[in-house]
C-alpha positions as CSV (number, residue, x, y, z in Angstrom):
1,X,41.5,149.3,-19.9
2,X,40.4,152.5,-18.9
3,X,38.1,154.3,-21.0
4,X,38.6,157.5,-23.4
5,X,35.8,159.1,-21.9
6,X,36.6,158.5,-18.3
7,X,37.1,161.7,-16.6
8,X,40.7,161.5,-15.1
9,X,41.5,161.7,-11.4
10,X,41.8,165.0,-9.6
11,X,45.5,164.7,-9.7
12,X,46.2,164.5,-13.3
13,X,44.1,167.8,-13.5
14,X,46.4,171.0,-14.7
15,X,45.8,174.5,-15.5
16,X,45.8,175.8,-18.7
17,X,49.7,176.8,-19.7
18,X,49.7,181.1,-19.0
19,X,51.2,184.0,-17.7
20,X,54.1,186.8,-19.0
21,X,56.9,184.5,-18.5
22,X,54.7,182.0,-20.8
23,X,53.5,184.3,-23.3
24,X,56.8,185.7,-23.6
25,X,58.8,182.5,-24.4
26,X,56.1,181.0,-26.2
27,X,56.4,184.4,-28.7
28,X,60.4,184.3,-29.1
29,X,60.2,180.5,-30.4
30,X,57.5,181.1,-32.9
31,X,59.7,184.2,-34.1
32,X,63.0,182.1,-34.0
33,X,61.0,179.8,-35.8
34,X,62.4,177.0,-32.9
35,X,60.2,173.7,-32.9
36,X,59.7,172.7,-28.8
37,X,58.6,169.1,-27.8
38,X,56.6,170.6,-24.8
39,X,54.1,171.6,-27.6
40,X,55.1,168.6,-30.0
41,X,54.1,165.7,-27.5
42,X,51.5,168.3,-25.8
43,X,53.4,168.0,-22.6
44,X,50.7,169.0,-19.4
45,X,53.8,170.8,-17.8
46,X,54.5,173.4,-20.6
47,X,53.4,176.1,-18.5
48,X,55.0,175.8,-15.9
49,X,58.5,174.7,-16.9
50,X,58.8,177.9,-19.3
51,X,57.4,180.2,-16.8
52,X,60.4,178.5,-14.7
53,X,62.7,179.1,-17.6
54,X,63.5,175.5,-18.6
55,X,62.4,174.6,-21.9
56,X,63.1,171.7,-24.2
57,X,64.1,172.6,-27.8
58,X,63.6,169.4,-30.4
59,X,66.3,169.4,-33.6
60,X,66.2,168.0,-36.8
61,X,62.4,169.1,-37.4
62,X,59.1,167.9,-36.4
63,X,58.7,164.4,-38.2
64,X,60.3,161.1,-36.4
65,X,61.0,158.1,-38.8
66,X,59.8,155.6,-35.9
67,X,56.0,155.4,-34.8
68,X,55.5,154.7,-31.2
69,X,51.9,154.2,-30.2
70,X,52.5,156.2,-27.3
71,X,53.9,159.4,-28.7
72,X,52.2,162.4,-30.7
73,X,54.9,163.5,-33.1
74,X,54.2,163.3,-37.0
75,X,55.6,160.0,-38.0
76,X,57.2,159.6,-41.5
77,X,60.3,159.7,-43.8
78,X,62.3,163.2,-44.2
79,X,64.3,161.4,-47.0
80,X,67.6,163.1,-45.7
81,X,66.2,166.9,-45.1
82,X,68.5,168.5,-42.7
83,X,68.7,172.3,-42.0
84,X,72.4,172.8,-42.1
85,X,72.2,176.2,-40.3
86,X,69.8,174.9,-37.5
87,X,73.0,173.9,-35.3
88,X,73.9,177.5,-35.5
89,X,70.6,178.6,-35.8
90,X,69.3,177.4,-32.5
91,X,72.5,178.4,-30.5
92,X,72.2,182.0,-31.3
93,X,68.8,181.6,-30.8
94,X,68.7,180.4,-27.1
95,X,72.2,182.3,-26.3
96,X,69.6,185.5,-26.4
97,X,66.6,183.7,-24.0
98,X,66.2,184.1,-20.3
99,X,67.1,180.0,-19.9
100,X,69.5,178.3,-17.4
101,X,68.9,175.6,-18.5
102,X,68.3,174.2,-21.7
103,X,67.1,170.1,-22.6
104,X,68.0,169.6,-26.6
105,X,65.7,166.5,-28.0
106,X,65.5,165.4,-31.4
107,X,63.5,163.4,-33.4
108,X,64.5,159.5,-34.1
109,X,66.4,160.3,-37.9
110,X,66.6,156.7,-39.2
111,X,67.2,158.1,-42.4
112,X,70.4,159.7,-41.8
113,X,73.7,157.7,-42.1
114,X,74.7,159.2,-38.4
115,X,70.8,159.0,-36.9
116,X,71.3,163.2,-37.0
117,X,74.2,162.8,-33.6
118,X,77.0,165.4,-35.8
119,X,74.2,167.7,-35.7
120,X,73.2,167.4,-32.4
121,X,76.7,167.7,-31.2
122,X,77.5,170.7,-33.0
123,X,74.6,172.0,-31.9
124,X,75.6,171.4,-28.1
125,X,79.2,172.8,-28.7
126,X,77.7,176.2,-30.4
127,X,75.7,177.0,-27.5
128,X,78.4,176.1,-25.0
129,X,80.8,178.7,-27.2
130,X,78.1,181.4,-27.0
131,X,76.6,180.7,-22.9
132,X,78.9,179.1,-21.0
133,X,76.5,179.2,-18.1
134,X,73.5,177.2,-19.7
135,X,73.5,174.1,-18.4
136,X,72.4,171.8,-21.4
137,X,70.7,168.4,-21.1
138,X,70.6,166.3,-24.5
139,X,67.7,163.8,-24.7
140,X,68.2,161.5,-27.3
141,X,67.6,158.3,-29.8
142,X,69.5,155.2,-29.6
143,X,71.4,155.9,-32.9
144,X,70.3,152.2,-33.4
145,X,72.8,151.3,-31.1
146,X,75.9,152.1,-32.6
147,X,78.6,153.3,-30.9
148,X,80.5,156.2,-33.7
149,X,77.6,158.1,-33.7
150,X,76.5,157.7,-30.1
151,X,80.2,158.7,-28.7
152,X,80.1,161.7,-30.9
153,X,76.9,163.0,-28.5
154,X,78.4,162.0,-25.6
155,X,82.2,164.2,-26.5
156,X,80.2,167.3,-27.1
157,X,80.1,167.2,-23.8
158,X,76.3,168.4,-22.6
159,X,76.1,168.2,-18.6
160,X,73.2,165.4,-18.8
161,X,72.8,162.8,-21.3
162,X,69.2,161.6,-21.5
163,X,68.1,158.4,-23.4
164,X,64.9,157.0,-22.4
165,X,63.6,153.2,-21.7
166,X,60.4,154.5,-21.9
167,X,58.2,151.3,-20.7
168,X,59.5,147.9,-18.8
169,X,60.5,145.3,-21.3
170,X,57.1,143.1,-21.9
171,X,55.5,145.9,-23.8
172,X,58.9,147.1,-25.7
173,X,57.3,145.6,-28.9
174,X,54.0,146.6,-28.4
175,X,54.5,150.2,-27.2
176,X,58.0,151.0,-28.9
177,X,58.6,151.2,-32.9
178,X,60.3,147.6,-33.9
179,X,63.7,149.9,-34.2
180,X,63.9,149.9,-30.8
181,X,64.3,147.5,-28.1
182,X,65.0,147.3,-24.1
183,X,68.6,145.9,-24.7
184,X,69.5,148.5,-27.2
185,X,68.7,151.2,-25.0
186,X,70.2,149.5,-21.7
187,X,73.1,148.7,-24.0
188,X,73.2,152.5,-25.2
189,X,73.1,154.1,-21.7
190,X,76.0,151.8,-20.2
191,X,78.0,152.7,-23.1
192,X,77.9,156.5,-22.8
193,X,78.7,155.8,-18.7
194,X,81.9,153.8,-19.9
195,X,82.7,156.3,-22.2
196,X,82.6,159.3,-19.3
197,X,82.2,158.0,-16.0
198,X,81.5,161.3,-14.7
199,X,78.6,162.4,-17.2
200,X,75.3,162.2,-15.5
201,X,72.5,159.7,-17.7
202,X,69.2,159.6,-17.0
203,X,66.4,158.0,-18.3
204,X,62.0,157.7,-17.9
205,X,60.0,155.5,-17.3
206,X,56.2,155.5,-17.7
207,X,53.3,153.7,-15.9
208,X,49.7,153.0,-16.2
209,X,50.2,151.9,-19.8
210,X,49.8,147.7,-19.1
211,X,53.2,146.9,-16.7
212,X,53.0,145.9,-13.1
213,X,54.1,147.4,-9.9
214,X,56.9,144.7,-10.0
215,X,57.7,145.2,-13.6
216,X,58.5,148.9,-13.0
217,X,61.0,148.0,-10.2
218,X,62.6,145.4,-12.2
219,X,63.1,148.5,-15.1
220,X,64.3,150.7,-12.4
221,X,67.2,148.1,-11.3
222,X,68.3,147.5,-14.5
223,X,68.6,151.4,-15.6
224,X,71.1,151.2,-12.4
225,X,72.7,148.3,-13.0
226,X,74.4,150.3,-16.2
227,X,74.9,153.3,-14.7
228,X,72.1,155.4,-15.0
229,X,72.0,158.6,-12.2
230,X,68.9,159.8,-12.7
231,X,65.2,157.9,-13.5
232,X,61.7,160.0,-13.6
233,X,58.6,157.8,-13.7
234,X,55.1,159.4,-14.9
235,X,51.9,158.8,-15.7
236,X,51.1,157.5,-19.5
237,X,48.4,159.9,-20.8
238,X,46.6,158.7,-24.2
239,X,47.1,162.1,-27.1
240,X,44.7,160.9,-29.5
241,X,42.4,157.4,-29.9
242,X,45.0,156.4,-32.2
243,X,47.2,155.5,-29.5
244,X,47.6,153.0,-27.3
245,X,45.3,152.9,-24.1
246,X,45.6,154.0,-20.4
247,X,45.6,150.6,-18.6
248,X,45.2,152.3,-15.3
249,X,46.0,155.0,-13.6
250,X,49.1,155.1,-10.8
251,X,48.3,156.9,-7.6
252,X,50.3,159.0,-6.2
253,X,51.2,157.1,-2.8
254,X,52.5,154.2,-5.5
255,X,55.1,157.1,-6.9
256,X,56.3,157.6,-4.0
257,X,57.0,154.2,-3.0
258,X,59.0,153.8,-6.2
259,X,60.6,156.8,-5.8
260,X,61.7,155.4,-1.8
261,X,62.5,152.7,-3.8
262,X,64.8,154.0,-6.2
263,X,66.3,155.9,-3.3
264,X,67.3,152.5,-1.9
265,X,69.0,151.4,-5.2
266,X,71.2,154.1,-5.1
267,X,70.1,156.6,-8.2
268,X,71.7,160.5,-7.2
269,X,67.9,161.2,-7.7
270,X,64.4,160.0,-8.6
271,X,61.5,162.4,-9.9
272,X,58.2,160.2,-9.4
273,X,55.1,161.9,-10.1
274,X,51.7,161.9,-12.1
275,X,52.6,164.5,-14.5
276,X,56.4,163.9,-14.3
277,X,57.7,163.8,-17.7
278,X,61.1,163.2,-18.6
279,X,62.5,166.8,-18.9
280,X,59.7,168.0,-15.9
281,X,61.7,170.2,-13.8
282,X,64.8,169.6,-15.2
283,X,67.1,172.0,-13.3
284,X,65.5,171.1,-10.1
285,X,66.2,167.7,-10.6
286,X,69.7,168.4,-12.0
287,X,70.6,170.1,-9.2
288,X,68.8,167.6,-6.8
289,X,70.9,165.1,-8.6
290,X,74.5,166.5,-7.8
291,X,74.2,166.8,-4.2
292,X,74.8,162.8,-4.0
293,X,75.6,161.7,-0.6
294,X,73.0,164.5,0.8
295,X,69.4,163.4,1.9
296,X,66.2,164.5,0.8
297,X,66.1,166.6,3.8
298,X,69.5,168.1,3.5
299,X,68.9,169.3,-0.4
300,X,65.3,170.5,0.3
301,X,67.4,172.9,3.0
302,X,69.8,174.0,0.9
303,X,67.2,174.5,-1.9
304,X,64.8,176.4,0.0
305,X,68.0,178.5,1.7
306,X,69.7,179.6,-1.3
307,X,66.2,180.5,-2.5
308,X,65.7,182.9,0.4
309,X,68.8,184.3,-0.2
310,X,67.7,185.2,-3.8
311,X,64.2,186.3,-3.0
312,X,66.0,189.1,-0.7
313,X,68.8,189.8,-3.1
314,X,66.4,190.4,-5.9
315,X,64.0,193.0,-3.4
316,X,67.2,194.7,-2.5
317,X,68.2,195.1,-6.0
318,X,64.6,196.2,-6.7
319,X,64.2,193.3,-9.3
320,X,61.0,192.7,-11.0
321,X,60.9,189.4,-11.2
322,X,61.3,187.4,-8.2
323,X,61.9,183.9,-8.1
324,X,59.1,182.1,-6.7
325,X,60.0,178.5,-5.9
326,X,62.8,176.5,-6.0
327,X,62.6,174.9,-9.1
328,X,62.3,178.4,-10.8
329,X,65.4,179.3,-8.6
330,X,67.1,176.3,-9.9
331,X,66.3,177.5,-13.3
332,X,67.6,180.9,-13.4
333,X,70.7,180.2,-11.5
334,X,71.6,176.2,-11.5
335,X,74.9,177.0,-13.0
336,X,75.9,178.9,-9.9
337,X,74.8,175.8,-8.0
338,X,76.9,173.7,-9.1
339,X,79.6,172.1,-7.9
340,X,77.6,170.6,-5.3
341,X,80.3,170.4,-3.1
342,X,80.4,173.9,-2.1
343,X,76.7,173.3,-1.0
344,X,76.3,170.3,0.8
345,X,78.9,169.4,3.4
346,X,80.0,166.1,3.7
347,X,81.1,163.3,6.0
């Protein structure tokens, strides 16, 4: 195991989160009183997804009834609290922020007869009344497997459903509460698939916390064997000496090879990094994702092409802000992106 007071390698090394667009967003949730899971799980990409203008908004408070030993949120029992008005609450709130797109998480509610999915759903179908161009991702709990509460998620109709495997199946009971388990969540993603075909799932893996190189290829091939489009793999990074330790830590040349990998197996897309989290990027990789039967080469050209074409519309229009990268491109306008078709030509 790698020590608590090893320093870590130069490429797990991030600035500190900063900047107007940072400030700025960081300021409207503390006044909309909107709890994020960038700050929650103390995410190292905080920064620079909201100065991108992707954020991740967590529902149904700040206290999860399971207790992973990989994950910072307060664990414990809200004995049925639920904030009636948050579904409105929250939908209002982001209908008036400078997002494209949106990832809604929620807190594991064990405690609730529906695991909190009615909630999430309404939540999903206010802010698609009130912004029809946010494109909204949903990153959610296994519902404990069953299937009423899980469908009702998946008929809201968000543009990504997320549910994570989080590690390969050897450390499911070591790392994950006892609620869950690597069949439940295989079992959960294959069900939203057959439920609508055409939603894109996606799911995360992360490395460096006890599995082998092997282990995380087998995970991979099962998340596509039920379906799943999209798979980011990151680096495990310990939030407190509570939790559980850093076994090692992946270089970068290993995420590539398991993102060439996951290539291979046929997922629309595969964000492998150090500090990729599951919602890192998440327009980029969204939009990456569509353009399925396009290589690597062909949607970095169309990325970096339509980003031209904004850089010069926004000088001519004498716009502040210019977008600066493709990712923050893809955040600002991945609606307009989308369908894919009208992008990518092919065979």
């Amino acid at each position: 195991m790698t020590s608590r007071y090893a320093p870590k390698p130069p490429w797990l090394k991030v600035r500190a989160p900063g900047g107007e667009a940072y400030t700025s967003l960081k300021d409207t949730f503390r006044k909309l009183d909107l709890y994020t899971v960038c700050e929650e799980a103390r995410c190292p990409n905080m920064g620079e997804c909201w100065a991108e203008g992707t954020a991740t908004i967590m529902l149904l408070g700040d206290t999860c009834t399971r207790g992973c030993r990989f994950c910072a949120v307060t664990t414990g029992n809200p004995k049925g609290a639920v904030d009636v008005r948050e579904p409105e609450h929250v939908a209002r709130a982001l209908a008036k922020m400078e997002l494209q797109y949106v990832v809604m998480t929620m807190v594991d509610r064990d405690d609730l007869l529906d695991g909190g999915a009615e909630h999430v759903a309404k939540t999903v179908t206010r802010l698609r009344e009130l912004r029809p161009d946010m494109l909204i991702e949903t990153l959610l709990g296994d519902f404990l497997g069953r299937s009423e509460p899980l469908e009702a998620t998946v008929d809201a109709a968000p543009d990504v459903w997320a549910h994570n495997i989080e590690v390969v199946e050897r450390l499911q009971r070591t790392i994950r509460d006892v609620r869950c388990s690597y069949a439940q969540s295989m079992g959960v993603l294959e069900r939203v698939k057959q439920r609508a075909p055409k939603m894109i799932t996606k799911s995360s893996i992360m490395v460096g916390i006890g599995e082998t190189d092997d282990e995380v290829l087998q995970t991979m091939s099962d998340l596509r064997a039920v379906g799943v489009d999209i798979v980011t793999l990151g680096q495990y990074l310990r939030p407190t000496p509570k939790h559980a330790e850093v076994a090692r830590f992946v270089d970068p040349a290993q995420f590539d090879a398991y993102a060439e990998t996951g290539k291979q197996m046929g997922f629309s897309f595969v964000a492998s990094g150090p500090l990729v989290r599951s919602s890192y990027k998440a327009a980029e990789v969204f939009v990456r994702s569509t353009l399925k039967g396009a290589t690597r080469e062909e949607t970095d050209r169309v990325m970096k092409e339509r980003l031209a074409t904004a850089q010069d519309a926004a000088r001519a229009h004498g716009e502040a802000s210019i977008p600066r990268s493709t990712s923050e491109f893809a955040a600002r306008a991945a609606a307009a992106l989308v369908p894919a078709a009208s992008l990518v030509r092919r065979p």
